[in-house]
TORPARO-755792 format. One line per field, with one value per atom (N, C-alpha, C): x, y negated, z negated; chain; atom name. Coordinates in steps of 0.1 Angstrom, whole numbers. Example, Ala and Ser with C-alpha at 12.3 -4.5 7.8 and 13.67 -1.06 7.14 Angstrom:
REM residues 2
u [132 / 123 / 132 / 128 / 137 / 129]
v [57 / 45 / 33 / 22 / 11 / 0]
w [-78 / -78 / -78 / -71 / -71 / -79]
baba [A / A / A / A / A / A]
dolum [N / CA / C / N / CA / C]
***
This chain:
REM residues 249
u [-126 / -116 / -121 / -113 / -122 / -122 / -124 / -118 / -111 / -103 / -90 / -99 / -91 / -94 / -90 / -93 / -90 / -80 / -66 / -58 / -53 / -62 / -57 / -49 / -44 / -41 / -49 / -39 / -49 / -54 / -73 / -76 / -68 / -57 / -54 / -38 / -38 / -27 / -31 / -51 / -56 / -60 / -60 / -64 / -56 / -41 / -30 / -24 / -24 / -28 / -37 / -49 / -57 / -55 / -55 / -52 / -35 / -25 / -15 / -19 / -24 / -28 / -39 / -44 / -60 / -45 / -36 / -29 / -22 / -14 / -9 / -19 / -30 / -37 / -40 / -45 / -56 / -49 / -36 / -37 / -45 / -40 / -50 / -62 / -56 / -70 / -80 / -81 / -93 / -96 / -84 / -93 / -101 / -111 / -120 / -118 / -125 / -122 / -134 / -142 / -154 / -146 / -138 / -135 / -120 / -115 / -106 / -109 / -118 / -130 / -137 / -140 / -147 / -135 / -121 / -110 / -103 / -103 / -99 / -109 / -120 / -133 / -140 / -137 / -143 / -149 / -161 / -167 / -165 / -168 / -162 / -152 / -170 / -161 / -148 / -148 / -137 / -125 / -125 / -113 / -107 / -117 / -117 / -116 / -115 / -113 / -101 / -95 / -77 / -69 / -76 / -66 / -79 / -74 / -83 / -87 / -79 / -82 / -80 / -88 / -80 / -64 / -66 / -47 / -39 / -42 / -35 / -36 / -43 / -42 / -33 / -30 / -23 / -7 / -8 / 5 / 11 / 0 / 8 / 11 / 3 / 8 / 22 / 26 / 39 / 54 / 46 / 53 / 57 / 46 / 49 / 61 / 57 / 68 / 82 / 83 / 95 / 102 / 93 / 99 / 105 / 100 / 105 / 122 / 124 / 136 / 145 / 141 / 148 / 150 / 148 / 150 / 159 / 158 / 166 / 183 / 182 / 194 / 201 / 190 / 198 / 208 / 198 / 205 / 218 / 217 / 231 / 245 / 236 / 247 / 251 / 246 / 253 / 260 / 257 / 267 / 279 / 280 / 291 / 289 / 301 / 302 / 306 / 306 / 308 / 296 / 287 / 273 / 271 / 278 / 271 / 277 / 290 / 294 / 278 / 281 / 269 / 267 / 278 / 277 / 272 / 274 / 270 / 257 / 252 / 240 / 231 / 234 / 227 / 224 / 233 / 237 / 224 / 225 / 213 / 201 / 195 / 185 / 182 / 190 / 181 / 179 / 185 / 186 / 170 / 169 / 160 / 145 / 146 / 133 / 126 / 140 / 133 / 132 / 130 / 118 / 108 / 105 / 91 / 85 / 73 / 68 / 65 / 56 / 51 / 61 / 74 / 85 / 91 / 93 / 96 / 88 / 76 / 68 / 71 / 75 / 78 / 90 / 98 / 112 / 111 / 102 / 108 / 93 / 85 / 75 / 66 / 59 / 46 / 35 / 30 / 20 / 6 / 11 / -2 / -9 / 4 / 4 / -5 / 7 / 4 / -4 / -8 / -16 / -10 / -16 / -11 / 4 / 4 / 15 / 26 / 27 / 36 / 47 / 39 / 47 / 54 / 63 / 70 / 60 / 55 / 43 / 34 / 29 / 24 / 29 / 38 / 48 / 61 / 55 / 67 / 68 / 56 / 64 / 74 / 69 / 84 / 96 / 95 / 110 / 112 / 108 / 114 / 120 / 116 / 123 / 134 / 129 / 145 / 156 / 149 / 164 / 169 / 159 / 170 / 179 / 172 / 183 / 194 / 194 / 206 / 212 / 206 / 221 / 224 / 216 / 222 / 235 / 237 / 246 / 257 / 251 / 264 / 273 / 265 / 271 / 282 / 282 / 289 / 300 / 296 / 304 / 318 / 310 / 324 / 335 / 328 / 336 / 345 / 342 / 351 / 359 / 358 / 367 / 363 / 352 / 345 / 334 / 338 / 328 / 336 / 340 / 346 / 342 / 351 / 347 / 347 / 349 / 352 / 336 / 326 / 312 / 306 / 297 / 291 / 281 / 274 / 265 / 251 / 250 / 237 / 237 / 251 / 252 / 255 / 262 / 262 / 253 / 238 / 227 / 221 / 223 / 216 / 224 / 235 / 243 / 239 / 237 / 230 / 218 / 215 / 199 / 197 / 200 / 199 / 204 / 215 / 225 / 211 / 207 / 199 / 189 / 183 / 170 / 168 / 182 / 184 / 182 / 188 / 189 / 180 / 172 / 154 / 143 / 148 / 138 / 144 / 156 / 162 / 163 / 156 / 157 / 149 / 160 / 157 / 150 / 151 / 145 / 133 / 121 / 112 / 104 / 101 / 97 / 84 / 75 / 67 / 57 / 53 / 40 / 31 / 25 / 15 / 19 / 30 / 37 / 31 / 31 / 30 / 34 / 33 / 45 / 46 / 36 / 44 / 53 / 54 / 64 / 82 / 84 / 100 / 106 / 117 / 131 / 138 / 146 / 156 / 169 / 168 / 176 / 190 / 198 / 209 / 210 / 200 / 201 / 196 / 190 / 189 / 204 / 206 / 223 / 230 / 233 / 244 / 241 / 229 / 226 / 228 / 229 / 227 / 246 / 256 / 272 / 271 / 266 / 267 / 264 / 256 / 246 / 259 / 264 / 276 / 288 / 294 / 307 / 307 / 297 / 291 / 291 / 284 / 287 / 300 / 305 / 318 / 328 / 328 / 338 / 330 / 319 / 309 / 315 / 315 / 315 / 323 / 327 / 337 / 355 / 362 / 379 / 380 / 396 / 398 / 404 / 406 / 411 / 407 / 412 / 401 / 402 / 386 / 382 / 389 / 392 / 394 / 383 / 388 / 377 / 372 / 382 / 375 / 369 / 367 / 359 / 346 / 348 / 333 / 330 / 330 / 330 / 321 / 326 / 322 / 309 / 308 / 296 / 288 / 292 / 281 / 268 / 275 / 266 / 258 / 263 / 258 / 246 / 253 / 236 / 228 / 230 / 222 / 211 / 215 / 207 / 194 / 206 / 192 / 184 / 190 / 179 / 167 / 169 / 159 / 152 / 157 / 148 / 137 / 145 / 136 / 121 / 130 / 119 / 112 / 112 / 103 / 91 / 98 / 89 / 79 / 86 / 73 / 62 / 69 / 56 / 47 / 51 / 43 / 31 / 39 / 28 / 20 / 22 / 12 / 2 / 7 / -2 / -9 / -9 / -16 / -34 / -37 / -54 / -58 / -66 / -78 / -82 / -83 / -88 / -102 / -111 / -127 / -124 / -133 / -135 / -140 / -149 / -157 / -151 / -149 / -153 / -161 / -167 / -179 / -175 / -185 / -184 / -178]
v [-158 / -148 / -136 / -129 / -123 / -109 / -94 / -82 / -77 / -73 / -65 / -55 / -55 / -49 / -33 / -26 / -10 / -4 / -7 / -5 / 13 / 21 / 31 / 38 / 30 / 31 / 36 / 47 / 53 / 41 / 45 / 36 / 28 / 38 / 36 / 26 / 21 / 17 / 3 / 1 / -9 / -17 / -8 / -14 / -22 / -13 / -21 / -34 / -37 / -47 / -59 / -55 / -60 / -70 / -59 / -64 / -76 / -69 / -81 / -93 / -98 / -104 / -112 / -107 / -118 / -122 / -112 / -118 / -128 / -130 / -140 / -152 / -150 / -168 / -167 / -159 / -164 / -159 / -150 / -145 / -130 / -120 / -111 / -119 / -126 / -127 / -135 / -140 / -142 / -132 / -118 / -110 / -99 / -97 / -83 / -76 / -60 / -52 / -53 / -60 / -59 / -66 / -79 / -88 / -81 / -69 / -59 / -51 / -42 / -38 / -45 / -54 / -59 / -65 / -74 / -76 / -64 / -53 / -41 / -32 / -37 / -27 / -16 / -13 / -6 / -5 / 6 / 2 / 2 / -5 / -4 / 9 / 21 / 33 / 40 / 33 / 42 / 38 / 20 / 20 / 32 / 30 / 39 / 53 / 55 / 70 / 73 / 62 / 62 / 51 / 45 / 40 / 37 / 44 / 44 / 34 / 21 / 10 / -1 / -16 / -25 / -28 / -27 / -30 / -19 / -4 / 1 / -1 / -4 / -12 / -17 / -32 / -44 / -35 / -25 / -22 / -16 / -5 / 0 / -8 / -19 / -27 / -37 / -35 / -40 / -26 / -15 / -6 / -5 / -6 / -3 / -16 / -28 / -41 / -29 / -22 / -15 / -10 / -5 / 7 / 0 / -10 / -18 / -26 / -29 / -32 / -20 / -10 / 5 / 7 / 2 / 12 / -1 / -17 / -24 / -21 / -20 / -17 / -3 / 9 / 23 / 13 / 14 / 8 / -1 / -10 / -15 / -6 / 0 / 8 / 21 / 21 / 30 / 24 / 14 / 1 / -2 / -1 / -4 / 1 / 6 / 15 / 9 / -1 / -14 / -22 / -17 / -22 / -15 / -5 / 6 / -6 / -12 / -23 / -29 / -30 / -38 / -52 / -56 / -71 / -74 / -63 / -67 / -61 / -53 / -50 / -59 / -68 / -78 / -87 / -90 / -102 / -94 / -82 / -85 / -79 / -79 / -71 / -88 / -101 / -117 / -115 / -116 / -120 / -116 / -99 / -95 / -95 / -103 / -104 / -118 / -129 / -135 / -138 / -128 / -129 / -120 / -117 / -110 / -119 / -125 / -133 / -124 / -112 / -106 / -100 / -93 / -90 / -102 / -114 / -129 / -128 / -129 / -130 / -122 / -108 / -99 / -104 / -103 / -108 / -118 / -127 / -141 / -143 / -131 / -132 / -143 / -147 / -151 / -151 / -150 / -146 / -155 / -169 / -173 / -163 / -159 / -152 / -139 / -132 / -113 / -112 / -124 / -118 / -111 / -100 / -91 / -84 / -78 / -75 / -85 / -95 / -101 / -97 / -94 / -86 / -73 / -70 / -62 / -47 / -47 / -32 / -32 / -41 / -37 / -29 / -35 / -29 / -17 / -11 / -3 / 8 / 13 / 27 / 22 / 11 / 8 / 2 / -5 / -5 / 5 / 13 / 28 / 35 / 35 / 46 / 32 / 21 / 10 / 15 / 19 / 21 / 32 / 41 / 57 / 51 / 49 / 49 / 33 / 30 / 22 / 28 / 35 / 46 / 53 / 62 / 73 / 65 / 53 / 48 / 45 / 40 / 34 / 43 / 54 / 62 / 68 / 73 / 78 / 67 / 51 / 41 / 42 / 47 / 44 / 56 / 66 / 79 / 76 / 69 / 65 / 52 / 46 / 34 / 19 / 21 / 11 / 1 / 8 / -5 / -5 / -13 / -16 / -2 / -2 / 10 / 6 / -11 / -17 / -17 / -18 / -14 / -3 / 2 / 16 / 11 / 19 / 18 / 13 / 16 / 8 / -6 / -11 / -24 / -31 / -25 / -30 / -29 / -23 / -20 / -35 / -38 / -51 / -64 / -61 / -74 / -79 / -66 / -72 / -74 / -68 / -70 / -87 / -88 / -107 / -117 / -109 / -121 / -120 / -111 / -106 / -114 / -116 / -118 / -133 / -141 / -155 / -161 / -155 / -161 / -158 / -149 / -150 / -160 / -163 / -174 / -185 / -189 / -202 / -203 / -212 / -214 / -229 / -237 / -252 / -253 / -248 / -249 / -245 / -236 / -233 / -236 / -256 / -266 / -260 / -265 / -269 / -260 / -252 / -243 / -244 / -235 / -238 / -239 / -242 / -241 / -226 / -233 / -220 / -207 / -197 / -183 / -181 / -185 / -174 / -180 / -195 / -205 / -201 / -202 / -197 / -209 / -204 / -215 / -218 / -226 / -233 / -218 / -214 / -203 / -201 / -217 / -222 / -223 / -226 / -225 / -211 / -202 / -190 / -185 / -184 / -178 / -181 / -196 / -197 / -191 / -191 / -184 / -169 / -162 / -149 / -151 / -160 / -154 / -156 / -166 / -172 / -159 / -146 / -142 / -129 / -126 / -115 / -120 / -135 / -139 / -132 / -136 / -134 / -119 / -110 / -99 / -91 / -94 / -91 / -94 / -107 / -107 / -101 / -98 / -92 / -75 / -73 / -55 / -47 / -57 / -47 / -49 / -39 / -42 / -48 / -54 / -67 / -57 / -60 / -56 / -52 / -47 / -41 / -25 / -21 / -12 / 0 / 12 / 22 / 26 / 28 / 34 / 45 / 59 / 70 / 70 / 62 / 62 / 57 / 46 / 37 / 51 / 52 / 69 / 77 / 80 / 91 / 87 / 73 / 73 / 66 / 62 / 60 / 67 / 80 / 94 / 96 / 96 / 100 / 85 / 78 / 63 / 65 / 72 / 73 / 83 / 92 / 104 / 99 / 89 / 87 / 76 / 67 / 58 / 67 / 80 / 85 / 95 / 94 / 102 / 86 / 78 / 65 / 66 / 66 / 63 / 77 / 83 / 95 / 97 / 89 / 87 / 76 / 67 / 54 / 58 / 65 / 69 / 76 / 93 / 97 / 90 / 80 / 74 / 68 / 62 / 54 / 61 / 77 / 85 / 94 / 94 / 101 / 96 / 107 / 102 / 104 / 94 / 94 / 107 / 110 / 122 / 126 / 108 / 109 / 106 / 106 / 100 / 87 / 81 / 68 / 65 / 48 / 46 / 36 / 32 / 25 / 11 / -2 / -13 / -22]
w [-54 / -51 / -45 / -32 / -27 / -32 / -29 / -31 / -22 / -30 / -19 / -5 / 5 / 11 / 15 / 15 / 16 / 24 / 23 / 32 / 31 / 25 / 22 / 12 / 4 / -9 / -15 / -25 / -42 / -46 / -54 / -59 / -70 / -81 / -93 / -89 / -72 / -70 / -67 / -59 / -58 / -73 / -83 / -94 / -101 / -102 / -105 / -97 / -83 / -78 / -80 / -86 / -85 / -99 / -109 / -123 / -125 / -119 / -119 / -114 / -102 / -95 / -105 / -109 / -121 / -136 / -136 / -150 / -145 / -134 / -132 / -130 / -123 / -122 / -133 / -144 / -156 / -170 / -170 / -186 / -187 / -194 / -201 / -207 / -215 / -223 / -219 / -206 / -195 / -183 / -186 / -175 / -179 / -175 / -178 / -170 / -171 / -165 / -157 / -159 / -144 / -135 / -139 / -125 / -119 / -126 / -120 / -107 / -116 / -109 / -92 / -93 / -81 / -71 / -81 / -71 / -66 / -71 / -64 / -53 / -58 / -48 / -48 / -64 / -73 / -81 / -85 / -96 / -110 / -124 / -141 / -142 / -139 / -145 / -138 / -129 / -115 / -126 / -131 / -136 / -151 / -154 / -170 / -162 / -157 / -150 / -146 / -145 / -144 / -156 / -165 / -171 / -181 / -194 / -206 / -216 / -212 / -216 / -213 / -210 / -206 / -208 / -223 / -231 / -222 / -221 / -214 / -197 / -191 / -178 / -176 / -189 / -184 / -191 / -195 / -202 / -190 / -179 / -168 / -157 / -159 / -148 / -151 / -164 / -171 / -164 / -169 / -165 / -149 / -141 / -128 / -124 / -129 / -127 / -130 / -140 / -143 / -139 / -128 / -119 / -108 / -104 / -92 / -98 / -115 / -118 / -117 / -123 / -125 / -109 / -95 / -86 / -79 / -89 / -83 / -85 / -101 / -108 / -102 / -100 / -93 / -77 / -70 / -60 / -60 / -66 / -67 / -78 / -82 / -91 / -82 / -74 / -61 / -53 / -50 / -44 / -51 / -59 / -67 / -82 / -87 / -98 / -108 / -108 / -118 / -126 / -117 / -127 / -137 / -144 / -155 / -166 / -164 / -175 / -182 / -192 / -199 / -199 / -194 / -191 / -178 / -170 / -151 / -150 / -164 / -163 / -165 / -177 / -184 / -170 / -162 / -155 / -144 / -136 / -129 / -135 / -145 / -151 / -153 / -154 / -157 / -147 / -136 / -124 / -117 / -121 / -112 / -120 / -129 / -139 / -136 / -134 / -127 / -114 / -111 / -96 / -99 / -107 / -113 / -123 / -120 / -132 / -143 / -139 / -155 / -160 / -154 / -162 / -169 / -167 / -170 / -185 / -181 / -194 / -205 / -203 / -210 / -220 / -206 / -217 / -223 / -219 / -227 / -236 / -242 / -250 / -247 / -237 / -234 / -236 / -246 / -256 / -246 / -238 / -232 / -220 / -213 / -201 / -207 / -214 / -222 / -228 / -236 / -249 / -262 / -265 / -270 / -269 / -252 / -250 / -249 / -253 / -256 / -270 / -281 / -290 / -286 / -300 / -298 / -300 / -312 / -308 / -302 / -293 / -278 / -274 / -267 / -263 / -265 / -272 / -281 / -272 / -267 / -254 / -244 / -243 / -227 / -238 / -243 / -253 / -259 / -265 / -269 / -260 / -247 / -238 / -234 / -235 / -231 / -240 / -253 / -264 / -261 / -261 / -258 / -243 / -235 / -226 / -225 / -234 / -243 / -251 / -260 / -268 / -257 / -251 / -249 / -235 / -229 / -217 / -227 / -242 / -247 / -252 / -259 / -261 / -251 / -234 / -227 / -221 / -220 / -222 / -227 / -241 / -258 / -254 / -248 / -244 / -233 / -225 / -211 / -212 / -220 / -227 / -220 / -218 / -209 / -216 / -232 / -241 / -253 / -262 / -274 / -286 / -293 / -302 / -318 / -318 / -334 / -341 / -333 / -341 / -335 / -344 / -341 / -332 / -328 / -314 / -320 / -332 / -340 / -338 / -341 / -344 / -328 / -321 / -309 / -295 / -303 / -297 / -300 / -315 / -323 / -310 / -313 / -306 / -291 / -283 / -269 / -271 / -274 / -279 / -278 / -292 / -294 / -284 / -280 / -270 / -258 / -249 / -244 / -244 / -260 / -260 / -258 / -264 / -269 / -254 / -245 / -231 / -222 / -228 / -220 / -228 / -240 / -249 / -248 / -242 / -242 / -228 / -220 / -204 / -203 / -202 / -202 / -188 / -180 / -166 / -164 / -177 / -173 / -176 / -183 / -183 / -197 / -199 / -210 / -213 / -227 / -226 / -215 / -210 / -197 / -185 / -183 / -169 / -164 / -147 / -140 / -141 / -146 / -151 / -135 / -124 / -115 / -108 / -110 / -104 / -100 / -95 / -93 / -99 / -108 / -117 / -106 / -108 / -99 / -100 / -87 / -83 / -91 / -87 / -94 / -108 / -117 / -128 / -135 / -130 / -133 / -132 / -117 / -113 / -124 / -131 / -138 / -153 / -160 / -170 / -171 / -158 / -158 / -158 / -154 / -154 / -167 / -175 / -188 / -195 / -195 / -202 / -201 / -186 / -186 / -190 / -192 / -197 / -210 / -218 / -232 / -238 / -233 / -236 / -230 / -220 / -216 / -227 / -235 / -245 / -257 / -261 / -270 / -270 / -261 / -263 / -254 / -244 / -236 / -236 / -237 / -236 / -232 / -230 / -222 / -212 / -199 / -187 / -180 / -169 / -159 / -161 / -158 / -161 / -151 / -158 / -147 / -138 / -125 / -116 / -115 / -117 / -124 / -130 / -142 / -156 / -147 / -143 / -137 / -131 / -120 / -113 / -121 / -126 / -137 / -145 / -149 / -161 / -150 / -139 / -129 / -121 / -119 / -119 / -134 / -143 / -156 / -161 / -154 / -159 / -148 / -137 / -121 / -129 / -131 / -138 / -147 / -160 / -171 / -159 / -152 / -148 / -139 / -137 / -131 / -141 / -151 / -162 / -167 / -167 / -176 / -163 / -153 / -142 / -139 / -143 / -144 / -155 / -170 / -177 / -174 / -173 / -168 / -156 / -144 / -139 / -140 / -150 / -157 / -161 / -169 / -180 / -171 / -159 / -150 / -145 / -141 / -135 / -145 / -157 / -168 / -168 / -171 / -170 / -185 / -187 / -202 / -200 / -214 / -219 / -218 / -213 / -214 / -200 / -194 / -179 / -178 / -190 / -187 / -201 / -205 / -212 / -215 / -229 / -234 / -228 / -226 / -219 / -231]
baba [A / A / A / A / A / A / A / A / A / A / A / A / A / A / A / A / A / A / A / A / A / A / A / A / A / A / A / A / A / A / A / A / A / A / A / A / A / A / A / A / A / A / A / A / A / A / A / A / A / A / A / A / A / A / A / A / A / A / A / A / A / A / A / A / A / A / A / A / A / A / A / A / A / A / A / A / A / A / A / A / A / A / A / A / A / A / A / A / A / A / A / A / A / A / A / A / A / A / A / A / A / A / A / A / A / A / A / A / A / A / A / A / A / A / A / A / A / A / A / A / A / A / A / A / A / A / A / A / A / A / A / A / A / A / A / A / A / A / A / A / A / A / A / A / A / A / A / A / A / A / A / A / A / A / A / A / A / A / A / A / A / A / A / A / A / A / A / A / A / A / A / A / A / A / A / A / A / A / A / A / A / A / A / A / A / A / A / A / A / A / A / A / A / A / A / A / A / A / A / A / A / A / A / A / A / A / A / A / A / A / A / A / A / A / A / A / A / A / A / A / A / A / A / A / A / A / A / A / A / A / A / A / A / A / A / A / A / A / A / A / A / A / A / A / A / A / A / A / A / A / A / A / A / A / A / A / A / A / A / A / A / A / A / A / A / A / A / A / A / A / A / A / A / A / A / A / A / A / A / A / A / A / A / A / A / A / A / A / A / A / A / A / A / A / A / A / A / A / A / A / A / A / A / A / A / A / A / A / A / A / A / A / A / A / A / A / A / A / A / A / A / A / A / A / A / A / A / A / A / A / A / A / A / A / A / A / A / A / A / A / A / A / A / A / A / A / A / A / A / A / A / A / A / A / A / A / A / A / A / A / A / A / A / A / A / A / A / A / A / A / A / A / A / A / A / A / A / A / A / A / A / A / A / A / A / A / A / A / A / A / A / A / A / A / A / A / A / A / A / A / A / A / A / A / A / A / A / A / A / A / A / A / A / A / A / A / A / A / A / A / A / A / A / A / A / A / A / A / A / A / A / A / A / A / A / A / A / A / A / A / A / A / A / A / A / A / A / A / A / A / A / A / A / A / A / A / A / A / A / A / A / A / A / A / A / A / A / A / A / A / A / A / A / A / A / A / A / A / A / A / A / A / A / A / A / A / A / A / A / A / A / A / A / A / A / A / A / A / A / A / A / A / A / A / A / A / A / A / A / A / A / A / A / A / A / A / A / A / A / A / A / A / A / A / A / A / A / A / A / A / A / A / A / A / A / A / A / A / A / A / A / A / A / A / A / A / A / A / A / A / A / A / A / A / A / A / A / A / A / A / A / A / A / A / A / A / A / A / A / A / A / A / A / A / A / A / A / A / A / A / A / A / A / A / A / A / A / A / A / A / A / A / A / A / A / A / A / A / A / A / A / A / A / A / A / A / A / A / A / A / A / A / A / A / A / A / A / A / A / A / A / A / A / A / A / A / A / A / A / A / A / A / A / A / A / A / A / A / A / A / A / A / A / A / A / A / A / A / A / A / A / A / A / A / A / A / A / A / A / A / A / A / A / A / A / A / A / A / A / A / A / A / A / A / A / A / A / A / A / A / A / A / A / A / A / A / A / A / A / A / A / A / A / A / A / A / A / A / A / A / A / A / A / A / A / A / A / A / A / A / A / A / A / A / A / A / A / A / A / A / A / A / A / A / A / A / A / A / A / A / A / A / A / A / A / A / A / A / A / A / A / A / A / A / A / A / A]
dolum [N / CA / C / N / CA / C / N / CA / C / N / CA / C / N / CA / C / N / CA / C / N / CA / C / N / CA / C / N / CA / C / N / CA / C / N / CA / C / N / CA / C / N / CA / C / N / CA / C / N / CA / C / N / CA / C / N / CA / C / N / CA / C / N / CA / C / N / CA / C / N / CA / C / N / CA / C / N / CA / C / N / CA / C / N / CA / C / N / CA / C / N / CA / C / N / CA / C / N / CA / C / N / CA / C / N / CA / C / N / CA / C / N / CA / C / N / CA / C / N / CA / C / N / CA / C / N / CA / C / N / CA / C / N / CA / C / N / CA / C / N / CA / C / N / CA / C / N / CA / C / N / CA / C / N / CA / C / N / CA / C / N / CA / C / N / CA / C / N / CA / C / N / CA / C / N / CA / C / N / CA / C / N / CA / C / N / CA / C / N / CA / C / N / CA / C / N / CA / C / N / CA / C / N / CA / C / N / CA / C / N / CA / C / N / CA / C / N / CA / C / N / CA / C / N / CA / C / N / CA / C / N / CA / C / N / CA / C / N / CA / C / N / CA / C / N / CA / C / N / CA / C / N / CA / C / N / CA / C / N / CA / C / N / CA / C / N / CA / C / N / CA / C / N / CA / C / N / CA / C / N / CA / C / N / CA / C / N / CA / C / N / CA / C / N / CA / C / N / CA / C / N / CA / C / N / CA / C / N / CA / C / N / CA / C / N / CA / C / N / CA / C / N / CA / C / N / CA / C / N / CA / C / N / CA / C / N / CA / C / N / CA / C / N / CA / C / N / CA / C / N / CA / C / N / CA / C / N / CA / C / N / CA / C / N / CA / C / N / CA / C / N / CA / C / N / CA / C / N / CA / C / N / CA / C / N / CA / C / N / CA / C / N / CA / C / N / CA / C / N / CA / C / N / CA / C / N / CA / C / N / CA / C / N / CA / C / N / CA / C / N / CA / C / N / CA / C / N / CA / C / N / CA / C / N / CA / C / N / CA / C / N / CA / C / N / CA / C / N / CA / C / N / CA / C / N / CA / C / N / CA / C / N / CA / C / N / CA / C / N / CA / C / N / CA / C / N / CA / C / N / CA / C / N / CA / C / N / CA / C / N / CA / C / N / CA / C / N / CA / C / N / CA / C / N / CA / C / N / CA / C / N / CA / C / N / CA / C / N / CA / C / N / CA / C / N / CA / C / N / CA / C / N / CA / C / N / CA / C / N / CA / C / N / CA / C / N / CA / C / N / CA / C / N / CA / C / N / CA / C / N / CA / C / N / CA / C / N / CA / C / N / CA / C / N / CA / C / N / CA / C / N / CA / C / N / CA / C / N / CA / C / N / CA / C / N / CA / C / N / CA / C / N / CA / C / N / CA / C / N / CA / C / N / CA / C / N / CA / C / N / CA / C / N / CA / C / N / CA / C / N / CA / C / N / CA / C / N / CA / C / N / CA / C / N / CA / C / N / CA / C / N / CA / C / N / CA / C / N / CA / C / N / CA / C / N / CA / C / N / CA / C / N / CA / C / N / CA / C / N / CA / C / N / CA / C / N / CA / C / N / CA / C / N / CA / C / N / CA / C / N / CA / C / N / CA / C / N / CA / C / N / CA / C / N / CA / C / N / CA / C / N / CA / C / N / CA / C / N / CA / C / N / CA / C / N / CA / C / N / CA / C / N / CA / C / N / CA / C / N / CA / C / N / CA / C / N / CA / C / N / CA / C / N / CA / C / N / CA / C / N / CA / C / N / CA / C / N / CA / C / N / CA / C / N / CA / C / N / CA / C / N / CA / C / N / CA / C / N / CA / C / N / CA / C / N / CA / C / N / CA / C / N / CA / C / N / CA / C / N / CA / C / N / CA / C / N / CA / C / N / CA / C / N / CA / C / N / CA / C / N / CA / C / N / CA / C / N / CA / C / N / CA / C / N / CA / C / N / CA / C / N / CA / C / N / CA / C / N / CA / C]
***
């Protein structure tokens, strides 16, 4: 495998590169940080000088996958004001995960691929800021009459949640432990899982009828906003430096 070549890119952008690229052929828990290191064209300590630990490495290179869903979702929700619905959310948030293998892994707990970050307290900074910015949408939803109001927002946090989770752990199409993670699913059977996945919470949590357009309107600017507060936090966290400059091998 050879090392990247220097196209002028921040080091801490070649590293991130470098590191998704070794998790998808091998797994975390066959990459080190030397063979990061040399696939990016750098040396040990350069990495520890931008990212203070392997586990947090492979966590910002989860995160950075994030930003590229967060700027998919903005975009279409400027296109149409209809995506703040929680069901047309669900519908392209499968959609656009799977075309990302390590987001794939994520959602659907990969533990051969992730390792570690395959759990939920791995992972707990990027799902925490996933939940705030799920109360705080559902919240402004319930206000504009654009989500059901017969359960409180605790419980109807729980309810996508599962519906959500059931249809990233249940995918008959992506064949046997060990399969390829970076392989692409049959397009068609993705597609119909992701209407299956918005039929479902559409009768799960939203009125029946069609939605007002002012209302969409309105909480559309207001989810444009948090999606660039979420994506403000996540890059932070990518461009945050260790407190030490090196650390131990």
């Amino acid at each position: 495998m050879g090392v990247m070549a220097d196209s002028g890119q921040p080091r801490e952008l070649r590293i991130l590169d470098a590191a998704a690229d070794l998790v998808l052929r091998w797994g975390t828990k066959r990459v080190t940080i030397e063979e990061v290191a040399k696939r990016a064209g750098v040396g040990k300590g350069t990495v520890y000088l931008h990212f203070e630990s392997r586990a947090w490495l492979f966590m910002c290179v989860l995160m950075r996958e994030s930003l590229g869903l967060v700027d998919e979702l903005t975009e279409a929700l400027r296109r149409d004001p209809a995506v703040v619905l929680p069901a047309e959310q669900a519908r392209l948030t499968f959609l656009a995960v799977h075309r990302r293998p390590l987001l794939r892994a994520m959602f659907s707990r990969d533990s051969d691929l992730l390792g570690e970050l395959a759990n939920e307290e791995s992972v707990q900074p990027l799902r925490g800021w996933k939940a705030d910015l799920a109360e705080d949408m559902f919240g402004v939803l319930r206000e504009h009459g654009l989500m059901r109001t017969d359960l409180d927002i605790a419980a109807q946090r729980h309810l996508v949640g599962a519906v959500q989770t059931g249809f990233y752990l249940y995918q008959p199409w992506a064949g046997s432990p060990g399969t390829d993670p970076a392989a692409a699913a049959d397009p068609e059977a993705v597609a119909a899982a992701a209407d299956l996945l918005r039929h479902a919470l559409a009768a799960a949590v939203q009125p029946p009828g069609r939605p007002d357009p002012a209302a969409l309107a309105e909480v559309a600017a207001a989810l444009l906003a948090q999606y660039q507060r979420f994506r403000d936090q996540l890059a932070a966290a990518i461009q945050a430096r260790p407190a030490r400059a090196t650390k131990p091998a």
